[in-house]
PLY file of the C-alpha trace (Angstrom):
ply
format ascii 1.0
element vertex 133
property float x
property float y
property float z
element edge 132
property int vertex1
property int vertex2
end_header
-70.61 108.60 100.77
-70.22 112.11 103.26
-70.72 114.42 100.40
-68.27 117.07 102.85
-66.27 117.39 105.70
-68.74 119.12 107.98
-71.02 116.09 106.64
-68.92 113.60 108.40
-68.79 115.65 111.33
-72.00 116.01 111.80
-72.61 111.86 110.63
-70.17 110.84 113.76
-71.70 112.97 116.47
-74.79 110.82 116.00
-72.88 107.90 116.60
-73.70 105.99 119.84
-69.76 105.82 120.65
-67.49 108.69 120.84
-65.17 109.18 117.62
-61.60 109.91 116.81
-60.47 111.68 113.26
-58.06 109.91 111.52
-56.38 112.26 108.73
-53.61 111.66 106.45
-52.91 114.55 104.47
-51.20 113.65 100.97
-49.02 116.29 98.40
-49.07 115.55 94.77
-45.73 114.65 93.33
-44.68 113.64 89.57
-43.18 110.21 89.57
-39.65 110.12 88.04
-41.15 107.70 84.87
-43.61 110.24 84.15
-44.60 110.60 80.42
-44.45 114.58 79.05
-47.80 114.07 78.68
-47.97 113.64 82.34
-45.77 116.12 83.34
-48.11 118.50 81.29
-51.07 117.64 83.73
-49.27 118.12 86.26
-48.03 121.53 85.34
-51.66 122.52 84.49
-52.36 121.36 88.29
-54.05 117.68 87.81
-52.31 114.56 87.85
-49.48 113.26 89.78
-49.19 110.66 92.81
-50.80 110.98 96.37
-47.89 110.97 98.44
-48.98 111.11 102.85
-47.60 114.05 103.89
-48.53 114.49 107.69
-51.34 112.27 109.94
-53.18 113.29 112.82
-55.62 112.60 114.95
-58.16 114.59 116.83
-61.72 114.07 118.47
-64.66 115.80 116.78
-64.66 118.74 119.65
-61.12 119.07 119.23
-62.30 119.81 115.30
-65.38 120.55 114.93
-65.54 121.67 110.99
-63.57 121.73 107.75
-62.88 126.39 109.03
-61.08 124.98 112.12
-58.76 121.93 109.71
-58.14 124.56 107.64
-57.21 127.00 110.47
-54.86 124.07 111.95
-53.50 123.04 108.70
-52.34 126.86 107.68
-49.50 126.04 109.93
-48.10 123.28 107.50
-45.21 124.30 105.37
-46.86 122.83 102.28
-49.91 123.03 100.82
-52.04 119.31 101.43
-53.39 118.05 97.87
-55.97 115.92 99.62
-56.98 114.44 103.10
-57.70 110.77 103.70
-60.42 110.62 106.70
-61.27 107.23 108.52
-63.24 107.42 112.33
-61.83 105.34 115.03
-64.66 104.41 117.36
-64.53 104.61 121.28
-66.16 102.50 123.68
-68.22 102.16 126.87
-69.00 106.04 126.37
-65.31 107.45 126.40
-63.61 108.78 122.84
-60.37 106.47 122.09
-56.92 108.08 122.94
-54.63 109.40 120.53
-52.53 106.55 121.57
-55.15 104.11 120.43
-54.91 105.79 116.93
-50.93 104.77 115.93
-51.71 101.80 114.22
-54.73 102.81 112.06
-53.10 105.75 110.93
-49.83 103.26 109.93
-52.79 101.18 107.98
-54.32 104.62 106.36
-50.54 104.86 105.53
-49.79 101.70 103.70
-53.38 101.94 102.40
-52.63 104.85 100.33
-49.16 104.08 99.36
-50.36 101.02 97.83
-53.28 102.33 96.56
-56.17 100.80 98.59
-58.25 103.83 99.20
-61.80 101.86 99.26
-62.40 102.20 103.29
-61.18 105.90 103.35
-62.85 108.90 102.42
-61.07 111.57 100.56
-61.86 115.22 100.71
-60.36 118.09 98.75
-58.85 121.73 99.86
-62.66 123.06 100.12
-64.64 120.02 101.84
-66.10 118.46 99.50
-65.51 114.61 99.08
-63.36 113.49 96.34
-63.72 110.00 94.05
-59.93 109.22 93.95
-60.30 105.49 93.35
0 1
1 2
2 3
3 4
4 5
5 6
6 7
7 8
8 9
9 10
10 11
11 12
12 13
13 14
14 15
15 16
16 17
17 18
18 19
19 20
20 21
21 22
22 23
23 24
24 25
25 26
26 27
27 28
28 29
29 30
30 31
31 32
32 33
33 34
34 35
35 36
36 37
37 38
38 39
39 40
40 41
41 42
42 43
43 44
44 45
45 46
46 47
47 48
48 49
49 50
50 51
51 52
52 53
53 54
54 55
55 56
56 57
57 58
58 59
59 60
60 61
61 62
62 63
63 64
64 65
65 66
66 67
67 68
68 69
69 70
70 71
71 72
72 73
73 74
74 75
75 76
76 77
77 78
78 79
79 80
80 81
81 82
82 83
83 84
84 85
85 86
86 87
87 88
88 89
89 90
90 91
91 92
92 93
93 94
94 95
95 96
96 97
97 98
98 99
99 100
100 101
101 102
102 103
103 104
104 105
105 106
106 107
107 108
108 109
109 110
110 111
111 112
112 113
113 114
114 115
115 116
116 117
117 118
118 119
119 120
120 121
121 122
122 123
123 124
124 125
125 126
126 127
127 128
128 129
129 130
130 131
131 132
């Protein structure tokens, strides 16, 4: 596993094809059932569900390190809980479009709503990769 965010960076622009970031950024919300218990966690800041907030996609020069997500992601009105990062490969030498990135993005979607996080790698607010399996 990327151990950070600049890690992965750095791991896909030794790749022989030209990559695309996928992102899905997720907020933390209590479910309705929650037990007080839960809802205590929660208040104390741990806890509660991964909900996708926002996706996007961008090549690796268009960010090149976890300063410039965080400068693009100030603009949110929210504040992101955790990002979900998966690389879309390009081929013959050219990066895929951000056309070509809809429908894994819809899959990172439905991944994470139904909990199947095993192909994605999760990173929290400073970098560093999360275990949220």
């Amino acid at each position: 596993m990327t151990a950070t965010f600049d890690g992965l960076i750095a791991a896909m622009r030794e790749e022989s094809e030209p990559q695309r970031l996928l992102m899905v950024f997720t907020v933390a919300e209590l479910p309705d059932d929650a037990s007080a218990e839960e809802r205590a966690r929660f208040e104390a800041g741990q806890g509660g569900a991964l909900v996708p907030y926002v996706c996007v996609d961008k090549t690796i020069d268009e960010l090149p390190s976890f300063a410039a997500l965080l400068e693009e992601t100030a603009a949110f009105d929210t504040q992101w809980a955790i990002v979900f990062v998966a690389a879309l490969a390009g081929r013959d030498g050219r990066a895929p479009a951000s056309a070509d990135a809809d429908a894994p993005l819809e899959s990172m979607i439905t991944a994470i709503r139904n909990g199947r996080l095993d192909k994605l790698i999760a990173f929290d607010r400073t970098g560093e990769a999360v275990d949220v399996g």
